[in-house]
N, C-alpha and C positions, 0 to 999 in steps of 0.2 A: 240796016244790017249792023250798022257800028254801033245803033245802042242796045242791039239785042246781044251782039258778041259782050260787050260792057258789061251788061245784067247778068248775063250766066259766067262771066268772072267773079261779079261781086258777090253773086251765089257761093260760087265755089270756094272764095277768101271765106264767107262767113262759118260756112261747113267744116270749114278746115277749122278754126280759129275756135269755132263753137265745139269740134272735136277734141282738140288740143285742150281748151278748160276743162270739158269733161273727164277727161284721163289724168288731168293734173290733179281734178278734186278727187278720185277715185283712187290715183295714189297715193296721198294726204289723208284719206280717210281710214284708208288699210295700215299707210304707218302708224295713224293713231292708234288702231287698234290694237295694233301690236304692241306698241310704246303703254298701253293703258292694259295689258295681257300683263307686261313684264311688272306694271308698276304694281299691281296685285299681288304677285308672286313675291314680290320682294319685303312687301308690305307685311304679310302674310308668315314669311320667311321672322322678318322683324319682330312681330308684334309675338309670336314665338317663342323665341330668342327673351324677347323680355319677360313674357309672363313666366321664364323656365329660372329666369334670375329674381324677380319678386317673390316666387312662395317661398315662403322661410320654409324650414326642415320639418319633418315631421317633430323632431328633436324641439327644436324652438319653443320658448312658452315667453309670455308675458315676462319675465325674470331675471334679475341679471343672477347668471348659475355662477357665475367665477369673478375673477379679477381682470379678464381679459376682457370679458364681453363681447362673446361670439353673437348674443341675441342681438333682436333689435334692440330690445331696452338696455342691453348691455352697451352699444355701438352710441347710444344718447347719453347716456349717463357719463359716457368714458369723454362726450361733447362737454355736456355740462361741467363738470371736473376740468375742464382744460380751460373754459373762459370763468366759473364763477366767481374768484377771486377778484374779479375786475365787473363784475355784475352787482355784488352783493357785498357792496362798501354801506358807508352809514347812512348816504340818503336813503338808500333804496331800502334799507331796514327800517327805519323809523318811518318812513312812509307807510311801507307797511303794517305796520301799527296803528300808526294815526288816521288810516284809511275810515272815512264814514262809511263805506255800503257797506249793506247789512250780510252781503255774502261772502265779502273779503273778512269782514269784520269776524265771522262766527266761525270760518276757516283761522282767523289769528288767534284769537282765545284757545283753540285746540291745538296749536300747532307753532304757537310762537316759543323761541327760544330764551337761553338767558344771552344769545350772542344781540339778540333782537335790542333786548333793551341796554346792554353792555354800548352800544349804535348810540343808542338815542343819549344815555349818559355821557356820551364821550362828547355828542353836539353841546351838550347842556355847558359843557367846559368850558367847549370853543366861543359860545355865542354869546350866553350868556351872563358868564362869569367877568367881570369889570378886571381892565389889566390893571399890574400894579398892586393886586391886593397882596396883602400877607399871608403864608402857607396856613398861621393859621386862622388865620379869617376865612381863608380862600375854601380851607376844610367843612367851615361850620356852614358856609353861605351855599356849597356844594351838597351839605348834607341837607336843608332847607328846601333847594329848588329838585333836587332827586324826588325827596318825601313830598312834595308837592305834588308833583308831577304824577307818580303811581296814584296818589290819591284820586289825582282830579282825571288819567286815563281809566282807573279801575269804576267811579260813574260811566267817562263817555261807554265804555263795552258792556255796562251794565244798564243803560239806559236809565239812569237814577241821577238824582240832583238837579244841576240845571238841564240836562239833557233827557228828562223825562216827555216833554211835549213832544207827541204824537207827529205833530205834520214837519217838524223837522226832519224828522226820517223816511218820511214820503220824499221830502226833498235831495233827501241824500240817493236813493234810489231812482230819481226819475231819468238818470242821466242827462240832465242840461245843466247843472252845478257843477263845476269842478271842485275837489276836496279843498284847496286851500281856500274859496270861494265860499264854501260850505263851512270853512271853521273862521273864518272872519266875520259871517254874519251869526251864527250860533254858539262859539265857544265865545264868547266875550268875557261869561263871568269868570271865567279860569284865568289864573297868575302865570301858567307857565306852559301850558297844554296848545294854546291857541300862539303865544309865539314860536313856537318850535313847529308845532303843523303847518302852519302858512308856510313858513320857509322852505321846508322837507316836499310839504305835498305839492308846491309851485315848479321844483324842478324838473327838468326835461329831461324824461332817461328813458326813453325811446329815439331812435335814431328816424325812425321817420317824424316825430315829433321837432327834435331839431334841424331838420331839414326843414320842414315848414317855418319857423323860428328864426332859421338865417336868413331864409328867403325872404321875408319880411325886414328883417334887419337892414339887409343888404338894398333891399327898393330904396330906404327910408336913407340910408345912408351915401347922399350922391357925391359924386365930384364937388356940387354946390355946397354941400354940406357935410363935408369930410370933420368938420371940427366938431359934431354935435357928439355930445357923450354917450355911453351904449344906455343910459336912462331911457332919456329922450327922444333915441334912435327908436 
């Protein structure tokens, strides 16, 4: 009698205990439903709300109509205008120029400025004009590497002189040269063309670029080796 009484206890714990989960997953599954009803609604609600703020106006074109820039390309433009002055200093001009692909390249011929090459003049000053000269030496020596310079860029865009050969410009195009890489092994025969490119087109003027750049730096540069120069580093 005492283990049949036992048995129909431990029946009745597990009934019980087995009902109790059942009601527990039952009411977990209805809140979810409700919790996953509301999270549609709202989703729904949202997704709404934003498509009713993306469509431009009927009004809207491609355009900037005014000085405000109510368009979209008015609201870029009014971007660009606010950083390009710090975008569009003399590296990134004369790079521009000196750029080898052949898509960069037939966009500059069309569309390059006199601010473009005003850039590259002003480097020519910087780099490589010897200090100490005399103004008027300094004139004549300035007038020399200019007229050079036009000469031997107006080949490179023209694909004529030493930059006639064919498979240099496959290489300029393949994307696995980088431009200063590309005018250190191909502009050689140029006096003034190939040391101003290597400089201009070596700089980093993407920010994820120098980020990759420091990061590097910075491995190379340990505690152990705090004294090594940013050469080397």
């Amino acid at each position: 009698q005492f283990r049949v009484r036992r048995g129909i206890k431990k029946e009745e714990r597990q009934s019980k205990s087995t009902g109790t989960i059942d009601d527990v997953i039952s009411d977990l599954s209805s809140n979810e439903e409700d919790e996953e009803d509301n999270y549609d609604e709202e989703v729904m609600e949202s997704d709404t709300e934003s498509d009713s703020n993306d469509v431009l106006d009927p009004g809207d074109n491609i355009e900037v109509v005014d000085s405000v820039g109510h368009t979209l390309t008015g609201r870029i433009m009014l971007a660009w205008k606010a950083s390009c002055a710090d975008l569009l200093h003399d590296f990134a001009r004369a790079a521009f120029l000196f750029s080898p692909n052949p898509t960069v390249q037939e966009y500059v011929i069309n569309n390059h400025v006199q601010a473009d090459k005003d850039a590259a003049e002003r480097l020519i000053a910087k780099w490589l004009l010897p200090e100490g000269t005399l103004e008027t030496e300094r004139s004549r020596l300035m007038a020399s590497l200019v007229t050079t310079l036009w000469k031997e860029w107006g080949e490179f865009c023209n694909h004529t002189g030493g930059y006639e050969k064919e498979y240099m410009w496959i290489a300029a195009c393949d994307g696995k040269t980088p431009p200063h890489l590309w005018h250190s092994y191909f502009s050689g025969h140029t006096k003034v063309l190939q040391k101003l490119a290597c400089r201009v087109c070596s700089k980093v003027l993407g920010i994820g670029s120098a980020e990759r750049s420091w990061k590097k730096f910075k491995g190379n540069l340990s505690a152990e080796r705090s004294k090594l120069s940013p050469k080397k580093a």
